[in-house]
Structure formats: structure tokens, C-alpha cells
Backbone bond lengths (Angstrom), bond angles and torsions (degrees), N, CA, C in turn:
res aa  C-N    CA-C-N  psi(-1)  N-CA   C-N-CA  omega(-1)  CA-C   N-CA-C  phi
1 X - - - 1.455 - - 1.523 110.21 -
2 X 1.351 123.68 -31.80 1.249 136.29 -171.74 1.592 107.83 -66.86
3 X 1.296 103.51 -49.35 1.574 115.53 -178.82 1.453 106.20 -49.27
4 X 1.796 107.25 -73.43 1.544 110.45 -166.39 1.866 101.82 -53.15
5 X 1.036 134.76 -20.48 1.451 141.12 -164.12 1.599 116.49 -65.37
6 X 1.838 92.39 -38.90 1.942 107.58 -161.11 1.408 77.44 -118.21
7 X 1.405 152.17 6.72 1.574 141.86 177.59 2.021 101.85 -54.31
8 X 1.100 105.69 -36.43 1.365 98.73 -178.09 1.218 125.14 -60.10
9 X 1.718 108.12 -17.72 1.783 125.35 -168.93 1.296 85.87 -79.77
10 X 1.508 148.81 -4.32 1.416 113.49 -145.49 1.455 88.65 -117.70
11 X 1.583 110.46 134.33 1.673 115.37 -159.85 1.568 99.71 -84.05
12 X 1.421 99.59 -46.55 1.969 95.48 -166.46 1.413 91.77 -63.34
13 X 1.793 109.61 142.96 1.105 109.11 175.08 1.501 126.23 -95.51
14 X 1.276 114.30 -3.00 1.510 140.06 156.67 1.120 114.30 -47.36
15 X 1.612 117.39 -71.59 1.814 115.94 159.07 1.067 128.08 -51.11
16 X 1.568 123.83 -27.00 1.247 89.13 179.82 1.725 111.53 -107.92
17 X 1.926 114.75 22.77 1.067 105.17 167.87 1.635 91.21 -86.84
18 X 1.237 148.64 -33.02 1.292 151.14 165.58 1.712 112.79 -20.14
19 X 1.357 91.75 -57.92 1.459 94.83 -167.07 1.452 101.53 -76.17
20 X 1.505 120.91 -54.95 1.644 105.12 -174.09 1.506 123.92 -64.76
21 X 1.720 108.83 5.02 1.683 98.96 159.55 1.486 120.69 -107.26
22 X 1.676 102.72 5.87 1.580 118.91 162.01 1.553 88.27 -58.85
23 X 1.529 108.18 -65.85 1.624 108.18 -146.89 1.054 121.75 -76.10
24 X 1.556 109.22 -8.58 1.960 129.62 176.12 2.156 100.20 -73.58
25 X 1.435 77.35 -43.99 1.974 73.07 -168.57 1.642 104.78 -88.20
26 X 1.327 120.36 -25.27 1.935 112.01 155.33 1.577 107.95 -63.95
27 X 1.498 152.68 -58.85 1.257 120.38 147.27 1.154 154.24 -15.77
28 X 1.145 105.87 -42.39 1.512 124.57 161.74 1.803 121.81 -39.16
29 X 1.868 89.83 -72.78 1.472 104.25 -175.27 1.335 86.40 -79.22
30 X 1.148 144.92 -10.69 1.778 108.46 177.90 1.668 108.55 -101.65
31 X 1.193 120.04 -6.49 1.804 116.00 147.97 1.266 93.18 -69.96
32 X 1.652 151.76 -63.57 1.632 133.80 -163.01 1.166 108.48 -25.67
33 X 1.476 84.72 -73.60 1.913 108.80 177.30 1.507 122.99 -8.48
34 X 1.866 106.13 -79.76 0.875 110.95 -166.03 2.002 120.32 -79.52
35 X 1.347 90.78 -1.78 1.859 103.31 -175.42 1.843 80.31 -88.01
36 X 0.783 125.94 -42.72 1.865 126.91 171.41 1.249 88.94 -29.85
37 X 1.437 115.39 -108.38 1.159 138.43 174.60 1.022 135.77 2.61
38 X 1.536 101.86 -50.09 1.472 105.71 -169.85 1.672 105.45 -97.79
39 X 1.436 113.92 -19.54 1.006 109.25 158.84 2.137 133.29 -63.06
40 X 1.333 77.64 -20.00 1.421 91.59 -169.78 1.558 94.51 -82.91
41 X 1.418 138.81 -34.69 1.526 144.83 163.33 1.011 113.07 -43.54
42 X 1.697 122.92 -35.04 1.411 114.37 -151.91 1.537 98.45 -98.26
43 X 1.773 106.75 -31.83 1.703 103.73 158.19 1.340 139.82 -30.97
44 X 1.946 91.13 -65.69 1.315 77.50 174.86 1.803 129.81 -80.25
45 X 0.998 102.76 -9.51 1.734 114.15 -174.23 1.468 98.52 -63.52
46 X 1.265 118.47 -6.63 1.481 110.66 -147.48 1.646 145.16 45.08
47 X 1.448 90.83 52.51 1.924 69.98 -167.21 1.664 78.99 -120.40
């Protein structure tokens, strides 16, 4: 959270298109993640 927050401080504009497709594709897998997850909850709960 800290990163995307101070991304505006970062002058080269290379890094910081770098970093916001770090933080586009870590979003990514951490929506996977949690649609995993929550699918895997709803298994066992049975519904």
C-alpha cells in the first residue's frame, strides 16, 4: 500500500511505469487468490 501511495514521488518515468505493472500483476494474483479461496469456503460450507 505504501508503494502505490509515494508512486507519484518517483521522477524517472520508466520506474515508475515499472512499478505500477509490478502492482497491476500483484493485484491480479491476489484477486486469484482470494476467488481461490473463497471458492474453496463455499465447498466446504456446502452451499
Amino acid at each position: 500500500m505504501e508503494t502505490f501511495a509515494t508512486l507519484h514521488k518517483v521522477k524517472d518515468r520508466k520506474e515508475r511505469k515499472k512499478i505500477r505493472a509490478a502492482l497491476l500483476k500483484y493485484d491480479h494474483l491476489d484477486t486469484l487468490a482470494l476467488m481461490q479461496l473463497y471458492k474453496f469456503l463455499r465447498e466446504i460450507a456446502g452451499s
